[in-house]
MIVEX-409999 format. One record per residue: residue number from 1; residue in one letter; x, y, z of N, C-alpha, C in turn. Coordinates in steps of 0.2 Angstrom, whole numbers, plus 5000, padded with zeros to 4 digits. Example, Ala and Ser with C-alpha at 12.3 -4.5 7.8 and 13.67 -1.06 7.14 Angstrom:
<atoms>
ATOM num residuo  n_u  n_v  n_w ca_u ca_v ca_w  c_u  c_v  c_w
ATOM   1       A 5066 4972 5039 5062 4978 5039 5066 4984 5039
ATOM   2       S 5064 4989 5035 5068 4995 5036 5064 5000 5039
</atoms>
This chain:
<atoms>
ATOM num residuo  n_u  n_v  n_w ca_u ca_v ca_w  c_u  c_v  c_w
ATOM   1       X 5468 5096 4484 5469 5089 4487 5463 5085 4487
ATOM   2       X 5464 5080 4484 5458 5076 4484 5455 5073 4491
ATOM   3       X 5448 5071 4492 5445 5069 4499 5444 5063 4499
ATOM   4       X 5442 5058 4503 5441 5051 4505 5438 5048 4500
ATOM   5       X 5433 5052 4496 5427 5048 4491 5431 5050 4484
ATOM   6       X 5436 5052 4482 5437 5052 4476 5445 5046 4475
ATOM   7       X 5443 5042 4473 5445 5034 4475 5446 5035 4468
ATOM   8       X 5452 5034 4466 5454 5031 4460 5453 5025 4460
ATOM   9       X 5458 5022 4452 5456 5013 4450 5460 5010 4447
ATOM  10       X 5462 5006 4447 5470 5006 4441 5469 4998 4441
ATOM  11       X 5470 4994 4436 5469 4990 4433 5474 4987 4433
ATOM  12       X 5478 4981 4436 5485 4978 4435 5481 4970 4434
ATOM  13       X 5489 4967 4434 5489 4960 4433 5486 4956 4439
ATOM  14       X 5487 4960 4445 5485 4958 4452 5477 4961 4454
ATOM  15       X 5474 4962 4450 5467 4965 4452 5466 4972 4453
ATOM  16       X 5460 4977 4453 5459 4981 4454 5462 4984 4461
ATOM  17       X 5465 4990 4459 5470 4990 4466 5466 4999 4466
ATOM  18       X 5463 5003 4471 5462 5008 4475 5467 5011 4476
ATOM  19       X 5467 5019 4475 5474 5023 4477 5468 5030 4476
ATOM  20       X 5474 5032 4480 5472 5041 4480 5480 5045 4477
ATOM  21       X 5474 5051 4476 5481 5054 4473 5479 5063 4476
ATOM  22       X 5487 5065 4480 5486 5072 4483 5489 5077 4480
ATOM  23       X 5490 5081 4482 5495 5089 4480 5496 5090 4471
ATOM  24       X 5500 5095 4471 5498 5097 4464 5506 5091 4460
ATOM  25       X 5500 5092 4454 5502 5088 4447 5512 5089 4445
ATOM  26       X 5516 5084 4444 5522 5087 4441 5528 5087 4443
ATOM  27       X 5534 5086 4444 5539 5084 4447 5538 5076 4451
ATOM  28       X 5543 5072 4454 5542 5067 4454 5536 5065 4461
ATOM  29       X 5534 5060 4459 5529 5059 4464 5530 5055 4471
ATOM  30       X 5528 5054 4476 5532 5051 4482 5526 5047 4484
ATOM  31       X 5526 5040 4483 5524 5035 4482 5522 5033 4491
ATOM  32       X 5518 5030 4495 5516 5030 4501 5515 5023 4504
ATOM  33       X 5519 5020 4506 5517 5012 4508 5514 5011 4516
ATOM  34       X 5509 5008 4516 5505 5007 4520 5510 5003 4527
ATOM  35       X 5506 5004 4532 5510 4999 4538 5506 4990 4540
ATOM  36       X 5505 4988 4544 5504 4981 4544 5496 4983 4546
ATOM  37       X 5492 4978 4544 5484 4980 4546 5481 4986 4545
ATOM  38       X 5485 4991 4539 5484 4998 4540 5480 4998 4532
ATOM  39       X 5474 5003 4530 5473 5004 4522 5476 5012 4520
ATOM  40       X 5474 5013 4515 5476 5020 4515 5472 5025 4518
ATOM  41       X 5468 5023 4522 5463 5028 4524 5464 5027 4533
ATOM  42       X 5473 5024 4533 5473 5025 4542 5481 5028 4541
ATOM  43       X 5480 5033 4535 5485 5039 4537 5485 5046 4538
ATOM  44       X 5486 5048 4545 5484 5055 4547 5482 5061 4542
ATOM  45       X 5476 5061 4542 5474 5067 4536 5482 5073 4539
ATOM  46       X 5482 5073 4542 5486 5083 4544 5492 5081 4542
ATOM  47       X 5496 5074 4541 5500 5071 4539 5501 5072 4531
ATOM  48       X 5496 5069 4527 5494 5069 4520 5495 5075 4519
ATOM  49       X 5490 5080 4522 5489 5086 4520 5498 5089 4520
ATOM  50       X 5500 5089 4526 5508 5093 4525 5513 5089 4521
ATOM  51       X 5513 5084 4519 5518 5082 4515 5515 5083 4508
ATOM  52       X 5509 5085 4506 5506 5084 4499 5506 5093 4496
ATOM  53       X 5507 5098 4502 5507 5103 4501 5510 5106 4495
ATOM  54       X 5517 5102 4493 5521 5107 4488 5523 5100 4483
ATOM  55       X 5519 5094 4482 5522 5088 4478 5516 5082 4478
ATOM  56       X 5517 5080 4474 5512 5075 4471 5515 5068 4478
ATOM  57       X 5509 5067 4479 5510 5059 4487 5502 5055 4484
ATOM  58       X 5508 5051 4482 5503 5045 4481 5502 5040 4485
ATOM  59       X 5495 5038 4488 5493 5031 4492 5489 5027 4491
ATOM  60       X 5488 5021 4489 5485 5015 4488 5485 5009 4492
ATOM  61       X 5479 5004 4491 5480 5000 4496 5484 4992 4491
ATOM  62       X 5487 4989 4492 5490 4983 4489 5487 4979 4489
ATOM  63       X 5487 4973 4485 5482 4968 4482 5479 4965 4489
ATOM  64       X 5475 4964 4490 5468 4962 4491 5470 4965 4502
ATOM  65       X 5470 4972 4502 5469 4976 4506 5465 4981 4504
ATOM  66       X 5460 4983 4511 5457 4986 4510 5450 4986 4504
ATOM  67       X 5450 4992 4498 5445 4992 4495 5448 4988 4487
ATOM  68       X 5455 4986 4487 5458 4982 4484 5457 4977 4483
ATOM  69       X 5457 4974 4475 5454 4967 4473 5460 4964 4474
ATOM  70       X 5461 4956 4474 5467 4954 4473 5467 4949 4479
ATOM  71       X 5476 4946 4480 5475 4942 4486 5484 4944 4490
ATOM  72       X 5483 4947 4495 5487 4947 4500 5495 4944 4494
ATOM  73       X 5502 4945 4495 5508 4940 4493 5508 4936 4498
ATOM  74       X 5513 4931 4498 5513 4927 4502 5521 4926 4506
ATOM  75       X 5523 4934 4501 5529 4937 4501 5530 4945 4502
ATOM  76       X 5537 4943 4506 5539 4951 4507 5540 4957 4501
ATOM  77       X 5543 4952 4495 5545 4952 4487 5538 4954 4483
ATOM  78       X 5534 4950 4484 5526 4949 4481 5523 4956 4481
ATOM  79       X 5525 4957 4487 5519 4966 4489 5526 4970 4485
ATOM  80       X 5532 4971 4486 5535 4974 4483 5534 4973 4473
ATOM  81       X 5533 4968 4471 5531 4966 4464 5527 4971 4463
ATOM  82       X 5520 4969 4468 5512 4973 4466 5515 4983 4465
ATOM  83       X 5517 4983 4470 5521 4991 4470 5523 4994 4463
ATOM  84       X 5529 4989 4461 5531 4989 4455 5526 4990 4449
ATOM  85       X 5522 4983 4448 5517 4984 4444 5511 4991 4445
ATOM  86       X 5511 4993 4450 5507 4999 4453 5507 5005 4447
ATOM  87       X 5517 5006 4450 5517 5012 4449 5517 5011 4441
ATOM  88       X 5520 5006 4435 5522 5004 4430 5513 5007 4427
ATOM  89       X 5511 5004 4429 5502 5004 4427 5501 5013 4426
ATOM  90       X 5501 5015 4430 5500 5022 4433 5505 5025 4426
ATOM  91       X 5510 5021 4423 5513 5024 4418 5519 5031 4421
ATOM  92       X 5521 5031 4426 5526 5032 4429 5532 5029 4429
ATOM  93       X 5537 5036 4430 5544 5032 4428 5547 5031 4435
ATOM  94       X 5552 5036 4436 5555 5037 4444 5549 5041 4449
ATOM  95       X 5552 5034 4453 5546 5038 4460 5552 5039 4465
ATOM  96       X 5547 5043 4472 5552 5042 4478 5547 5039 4482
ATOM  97       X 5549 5036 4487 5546 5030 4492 5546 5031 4497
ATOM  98       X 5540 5032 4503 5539 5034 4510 5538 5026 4511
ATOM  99       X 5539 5022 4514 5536 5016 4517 5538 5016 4526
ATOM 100       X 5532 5015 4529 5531 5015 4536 5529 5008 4538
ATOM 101       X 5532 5007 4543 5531 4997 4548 5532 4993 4542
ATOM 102       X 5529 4992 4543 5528 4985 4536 5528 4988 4528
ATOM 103       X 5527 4994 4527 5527 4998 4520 5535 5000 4522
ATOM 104       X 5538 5001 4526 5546 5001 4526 5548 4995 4524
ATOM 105       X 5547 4990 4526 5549 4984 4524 5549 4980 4517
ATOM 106       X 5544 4983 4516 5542 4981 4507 5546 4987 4505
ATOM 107       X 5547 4995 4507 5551 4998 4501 5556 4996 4501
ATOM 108       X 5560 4993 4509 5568 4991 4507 5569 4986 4500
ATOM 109       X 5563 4982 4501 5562 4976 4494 5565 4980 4490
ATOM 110       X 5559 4982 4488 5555 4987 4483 5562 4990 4482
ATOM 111       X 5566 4994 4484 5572 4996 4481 5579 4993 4477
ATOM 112       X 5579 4987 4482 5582 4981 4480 5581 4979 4474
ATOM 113       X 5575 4978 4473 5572 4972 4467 5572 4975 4460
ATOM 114       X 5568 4984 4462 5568 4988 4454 5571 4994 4455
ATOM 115       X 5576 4994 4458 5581 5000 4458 5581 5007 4453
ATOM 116       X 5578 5007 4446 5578 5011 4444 5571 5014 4441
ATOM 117       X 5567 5009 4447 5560 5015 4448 5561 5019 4453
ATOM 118       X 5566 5018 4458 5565 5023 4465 5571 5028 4463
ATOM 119       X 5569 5033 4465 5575 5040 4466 5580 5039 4472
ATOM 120       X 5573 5041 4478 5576 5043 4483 5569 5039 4488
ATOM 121       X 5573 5036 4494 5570 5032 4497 5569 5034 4506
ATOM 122       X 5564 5033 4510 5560 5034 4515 5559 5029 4519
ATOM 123       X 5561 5025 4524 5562 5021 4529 5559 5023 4536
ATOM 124       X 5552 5023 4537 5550 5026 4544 5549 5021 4549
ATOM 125       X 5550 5021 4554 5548 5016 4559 5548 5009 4556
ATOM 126       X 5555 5005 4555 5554 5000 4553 5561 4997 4554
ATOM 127       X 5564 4991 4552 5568 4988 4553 5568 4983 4547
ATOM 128       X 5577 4982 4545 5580 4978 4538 5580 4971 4540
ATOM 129       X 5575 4969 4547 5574 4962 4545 5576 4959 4553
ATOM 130       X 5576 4953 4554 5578 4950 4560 5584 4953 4565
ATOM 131       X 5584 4954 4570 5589 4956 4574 5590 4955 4581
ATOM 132       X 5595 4950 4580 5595 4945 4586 5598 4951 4592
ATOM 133       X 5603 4954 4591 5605 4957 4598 5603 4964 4599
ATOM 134       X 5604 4969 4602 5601 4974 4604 5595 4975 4607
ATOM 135       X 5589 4980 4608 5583 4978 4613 5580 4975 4608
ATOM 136       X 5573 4973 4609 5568 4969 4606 5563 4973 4607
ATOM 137       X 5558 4970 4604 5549 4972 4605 5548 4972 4612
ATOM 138       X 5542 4976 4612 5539 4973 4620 5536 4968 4619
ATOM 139       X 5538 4962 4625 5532 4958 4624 5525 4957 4625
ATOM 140       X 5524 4962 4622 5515 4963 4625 5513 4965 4619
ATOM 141       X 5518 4966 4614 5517 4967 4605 5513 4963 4602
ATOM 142       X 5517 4955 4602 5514 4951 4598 5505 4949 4600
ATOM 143       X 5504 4949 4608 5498 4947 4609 5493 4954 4606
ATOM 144       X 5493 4960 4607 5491 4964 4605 5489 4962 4597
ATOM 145       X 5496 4963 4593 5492 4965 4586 5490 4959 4583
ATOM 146       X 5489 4952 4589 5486 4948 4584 5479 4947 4585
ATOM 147       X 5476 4951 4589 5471 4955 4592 5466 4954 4587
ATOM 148       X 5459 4949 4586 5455 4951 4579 5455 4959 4580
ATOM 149       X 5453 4961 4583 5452 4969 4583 5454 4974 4587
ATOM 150       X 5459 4979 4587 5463 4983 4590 5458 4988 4592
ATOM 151       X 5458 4990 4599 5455 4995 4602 5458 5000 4601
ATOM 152       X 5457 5008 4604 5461 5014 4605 5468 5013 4609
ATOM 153       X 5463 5008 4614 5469 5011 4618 5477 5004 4617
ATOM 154       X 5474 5001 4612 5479 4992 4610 5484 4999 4604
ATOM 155       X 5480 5003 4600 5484 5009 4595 5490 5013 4600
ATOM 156       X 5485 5016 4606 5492 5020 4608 5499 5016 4611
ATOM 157       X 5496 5008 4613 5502 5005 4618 5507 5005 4612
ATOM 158       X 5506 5003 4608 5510 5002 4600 5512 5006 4598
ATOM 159       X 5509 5013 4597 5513 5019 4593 5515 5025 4596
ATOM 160       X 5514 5025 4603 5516 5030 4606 5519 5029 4614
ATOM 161       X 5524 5035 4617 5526 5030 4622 5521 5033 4628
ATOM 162       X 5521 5032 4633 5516 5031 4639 5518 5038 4642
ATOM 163       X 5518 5043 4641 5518 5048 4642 5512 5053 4642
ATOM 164       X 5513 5059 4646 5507 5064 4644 5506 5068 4635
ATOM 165       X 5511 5069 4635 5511 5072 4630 5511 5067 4623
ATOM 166       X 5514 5061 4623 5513 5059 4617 5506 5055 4619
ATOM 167       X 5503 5052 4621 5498 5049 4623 5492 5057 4620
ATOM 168       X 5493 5060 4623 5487 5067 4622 5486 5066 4612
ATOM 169       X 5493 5067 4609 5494 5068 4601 5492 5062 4598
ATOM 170       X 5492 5056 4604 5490 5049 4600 5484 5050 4599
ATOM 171       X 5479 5051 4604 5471 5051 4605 5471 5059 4599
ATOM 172       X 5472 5062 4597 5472 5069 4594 5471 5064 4586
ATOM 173       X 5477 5061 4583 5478 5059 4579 5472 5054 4577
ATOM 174       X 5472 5049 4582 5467 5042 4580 5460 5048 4579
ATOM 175       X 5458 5051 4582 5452 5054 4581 5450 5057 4577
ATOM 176       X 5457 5060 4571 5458 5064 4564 5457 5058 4559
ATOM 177       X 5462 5052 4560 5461 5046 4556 5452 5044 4556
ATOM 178       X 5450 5042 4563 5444 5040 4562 5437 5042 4559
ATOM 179       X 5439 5050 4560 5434 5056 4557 5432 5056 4550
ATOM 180       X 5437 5052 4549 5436 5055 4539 5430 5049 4536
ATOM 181       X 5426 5055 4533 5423 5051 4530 5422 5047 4524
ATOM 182       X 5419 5041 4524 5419 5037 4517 5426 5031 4520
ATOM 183       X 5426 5031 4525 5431 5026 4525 5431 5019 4522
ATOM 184       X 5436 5015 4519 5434 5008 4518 5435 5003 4521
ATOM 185       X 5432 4999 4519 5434 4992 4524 5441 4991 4527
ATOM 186       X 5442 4987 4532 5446 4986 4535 5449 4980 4532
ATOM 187       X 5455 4979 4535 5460 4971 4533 5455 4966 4536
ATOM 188       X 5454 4961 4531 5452 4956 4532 5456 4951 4537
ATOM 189       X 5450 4947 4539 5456 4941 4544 5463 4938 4539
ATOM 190       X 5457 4935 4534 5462 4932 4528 5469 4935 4525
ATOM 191       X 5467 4942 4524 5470 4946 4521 5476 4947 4526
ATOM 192       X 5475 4949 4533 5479 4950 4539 5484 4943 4540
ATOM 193       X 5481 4937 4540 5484 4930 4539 5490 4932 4535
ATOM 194       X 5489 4932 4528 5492 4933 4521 5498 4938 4524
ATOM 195       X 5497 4945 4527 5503 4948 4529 5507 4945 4535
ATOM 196       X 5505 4942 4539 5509 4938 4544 5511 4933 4541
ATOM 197       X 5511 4928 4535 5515 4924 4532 5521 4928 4530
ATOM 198       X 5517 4932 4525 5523 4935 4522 5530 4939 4525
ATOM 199       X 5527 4943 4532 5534 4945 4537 5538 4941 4540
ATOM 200       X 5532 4936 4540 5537 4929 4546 5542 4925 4541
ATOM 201       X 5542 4925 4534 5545 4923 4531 5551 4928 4525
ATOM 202       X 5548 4933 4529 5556 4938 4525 5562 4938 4529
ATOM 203       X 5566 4936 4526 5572 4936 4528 5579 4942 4530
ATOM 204       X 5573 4945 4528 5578 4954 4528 5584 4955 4524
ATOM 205       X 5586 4962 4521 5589 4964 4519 5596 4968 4523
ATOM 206       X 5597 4966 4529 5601 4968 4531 5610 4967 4529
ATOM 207       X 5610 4960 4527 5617 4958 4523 5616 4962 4514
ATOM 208       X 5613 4963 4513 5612 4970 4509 5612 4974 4507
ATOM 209       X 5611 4978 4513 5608 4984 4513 5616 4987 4512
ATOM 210       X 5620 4986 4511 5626 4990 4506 5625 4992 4500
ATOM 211       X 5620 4986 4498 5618 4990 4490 5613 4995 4489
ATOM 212       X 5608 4997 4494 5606 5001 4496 5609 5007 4494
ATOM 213       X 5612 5009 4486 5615 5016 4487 5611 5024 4487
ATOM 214       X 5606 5022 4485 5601 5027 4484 5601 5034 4489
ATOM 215       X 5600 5038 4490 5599 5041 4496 5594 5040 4498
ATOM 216       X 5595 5040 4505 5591 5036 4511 5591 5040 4515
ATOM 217       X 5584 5042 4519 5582 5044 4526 5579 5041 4531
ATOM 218       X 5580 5037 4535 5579 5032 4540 5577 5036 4546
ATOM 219       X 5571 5035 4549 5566 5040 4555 5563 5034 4556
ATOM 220       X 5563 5036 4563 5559 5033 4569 5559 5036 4576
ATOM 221       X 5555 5034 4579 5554 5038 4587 5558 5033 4591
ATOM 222       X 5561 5038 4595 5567 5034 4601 5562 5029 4604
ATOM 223       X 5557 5030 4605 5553 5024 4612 5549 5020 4607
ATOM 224       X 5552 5016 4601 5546 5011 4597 5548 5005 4602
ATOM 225       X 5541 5003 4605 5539 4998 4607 5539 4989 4601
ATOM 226       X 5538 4992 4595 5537 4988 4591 5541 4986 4587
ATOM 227       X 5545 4992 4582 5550 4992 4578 5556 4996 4584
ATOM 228       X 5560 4992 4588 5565 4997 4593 5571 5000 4587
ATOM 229       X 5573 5007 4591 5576 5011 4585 5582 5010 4584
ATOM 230       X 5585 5005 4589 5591 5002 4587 5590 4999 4579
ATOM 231       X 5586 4998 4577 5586 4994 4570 5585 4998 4564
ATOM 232       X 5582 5003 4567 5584 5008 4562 5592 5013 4559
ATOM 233       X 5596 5012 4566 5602 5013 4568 5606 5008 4563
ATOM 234       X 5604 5003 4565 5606 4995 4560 5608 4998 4552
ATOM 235       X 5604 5000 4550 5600 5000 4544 5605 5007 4541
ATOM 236       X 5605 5013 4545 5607 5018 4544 5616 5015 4542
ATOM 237       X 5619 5011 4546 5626 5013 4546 5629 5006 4540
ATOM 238       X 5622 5001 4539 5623 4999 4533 5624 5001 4524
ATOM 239       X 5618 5004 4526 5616 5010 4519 5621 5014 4519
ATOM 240       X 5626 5016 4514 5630 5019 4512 5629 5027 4511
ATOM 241       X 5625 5028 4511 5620 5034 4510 5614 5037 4511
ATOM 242       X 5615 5035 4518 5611 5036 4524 5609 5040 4529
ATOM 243       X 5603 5044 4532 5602 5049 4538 5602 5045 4541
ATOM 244       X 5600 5045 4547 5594 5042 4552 5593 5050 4557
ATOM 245       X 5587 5050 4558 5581 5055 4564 5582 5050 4567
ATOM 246       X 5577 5050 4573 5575 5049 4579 5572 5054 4583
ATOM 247       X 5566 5054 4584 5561 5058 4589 5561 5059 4596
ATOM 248       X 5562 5061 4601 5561 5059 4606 5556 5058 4608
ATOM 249       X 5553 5056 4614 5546 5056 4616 5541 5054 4610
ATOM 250       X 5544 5050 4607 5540 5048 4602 5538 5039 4600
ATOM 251       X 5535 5037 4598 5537 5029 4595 5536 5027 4587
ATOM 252       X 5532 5023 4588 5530 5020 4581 5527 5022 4575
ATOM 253       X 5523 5029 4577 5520 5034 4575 5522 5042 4576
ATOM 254       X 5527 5040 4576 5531 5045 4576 5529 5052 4572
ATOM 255       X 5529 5049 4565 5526 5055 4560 5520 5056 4558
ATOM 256       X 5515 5054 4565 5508 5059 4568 5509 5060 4572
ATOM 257       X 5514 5060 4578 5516 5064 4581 5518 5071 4582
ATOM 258       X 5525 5071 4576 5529 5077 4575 5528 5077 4566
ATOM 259       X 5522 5081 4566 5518 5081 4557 5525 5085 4555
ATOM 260       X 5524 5091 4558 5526 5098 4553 5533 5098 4553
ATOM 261       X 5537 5095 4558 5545 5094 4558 5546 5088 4555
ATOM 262       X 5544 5081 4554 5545 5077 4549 5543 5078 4541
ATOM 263       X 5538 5083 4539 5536 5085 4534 5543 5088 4532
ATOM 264       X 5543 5093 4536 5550 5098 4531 5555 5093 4532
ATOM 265       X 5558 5089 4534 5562 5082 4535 5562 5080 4528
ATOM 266       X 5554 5078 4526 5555 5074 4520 5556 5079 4516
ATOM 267       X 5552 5084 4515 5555 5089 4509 5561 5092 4509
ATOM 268       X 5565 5095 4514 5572 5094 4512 5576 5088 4510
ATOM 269       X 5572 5084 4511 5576 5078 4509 5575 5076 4503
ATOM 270       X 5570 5077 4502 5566 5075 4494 5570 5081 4489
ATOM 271       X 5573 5086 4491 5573 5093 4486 5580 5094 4487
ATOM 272       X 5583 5089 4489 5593 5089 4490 5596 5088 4484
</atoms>
């Protein structure tokens, strides 16, 4: 398994784009899309580590994220394009797709747009786009992550519910995230701007997501404060070929949460 300092490079139409690469060489690789203001270096090492065990998991930061050259799309479609040309560059044929918050919402693109890159598809904690009825965010979302800088404790209100126990595994988690060394820069303001055009302006895939035929596992935690799990529910009984999980005592972070039991989640679902 590779460590924080060995930083691949890959050369596309959209600038030099950063990626790492884990687990052993061979059988199809499972491609990892980042959340909103996140790089590839705010994913739970114990996480990477259990999903990378027995299969090639690739992460990368998207045009001009992170240690990524480039500039932000200014679309939902744009960051799914960069994907594409990603893995195309990497010389890759069929991939499978973890995409989490905002990296679920580019792979639902992403799936949509080049269907016969993706195998089998990953949807965590995220939603097929605006949803007028059912619960909503908590209102204390939006002012939070438009926050120049998110504290500890602005991460747990967001990813975890207010509980002993989840709250203990958030502070467990951030503190694994933070430790790794050689981290690289953070989202830029600009760069952060560029993803908040981009979401405010996708339209979602929900009148769609029928074409979604692929096999689909759709996960999230019962108590998301940000992406509520009814949207993932949505999303489930649209896609023809569908799971949906749900955690309990979990939220938005659900899969640094519950590492070991969403890990074997995705590998039986990946080896069906």
């Amino acid at each position: 398994m590779s460590d924080i300092f060995s930083i691949n490079w890959l050369e596309t139409p959209h600038g030099r784009l950063a990626w790492h690469d884990d687990g052993p060489k061979g059988g199809t690789p499972l491609i990892l899309l980042q959340r909103f203001r996140g790089t590839m270096d705010d994913w739970d090492p114990d996480f990477i580590a259990a999903i990378s065990r027995t299969r090639r998991v690739i992460r990368f930061d998207n045009a001009g994220i992170g240690r990524s050259e480039g500039t932000v799309p200014d679309s939902v479609s744009g960051m799914a394009a960069v994907a594409a040309d990603f893995i195309r560059h990497l010389g890759l044929g069929e991939v499978d797709v973890l995409g989490w918050s905002l990296g679920g919402v580019v792979a639902q693109q992403f799936a949509l747009d080049f269907p016969k890159l993706v195998r089998r598809l990953i949807v965590a904690g995220s939603s097929p786009g605006p949803v007028a009825e059912g619960p909503q965010q908590h209102p204390r979302v939006p002012q939070i992550m438009t926050k120049g800088e998110n504290d500890a404790e602005d991460f747990l209100f967001l990813f975890y519910p207010e509980t002993e126990t989840a709250i203990s595994s958030g502070r467990a988690s951030l503190a694994r995230i933070m430790a790794q060394p050689g981290r690289g820069p953070k989202v830029s303001p600009v760069s952060f701007m560029g993803q908040v055009k981009a979401v405010s302006g996708w339209p979602g895939i929900l009148d769609r997501a029928e074409n979604l035929k692929l096999p689909l596992l759709v996960a999230n935690g019962a108590h998301d404060v940000m992406l509520p799990a009814y949207r993932s529910y949505l999303l489930s009984q649209r896609a023809p070929n569908a799971k949906l999980v749900l955690y309990p005592d979990a939220g938005h972070a659900f899969l640094f949460q519950h590492i070991q039991d969403f890990a074997a989640e995705i590998g039986r679902f990946l080896e069906a």
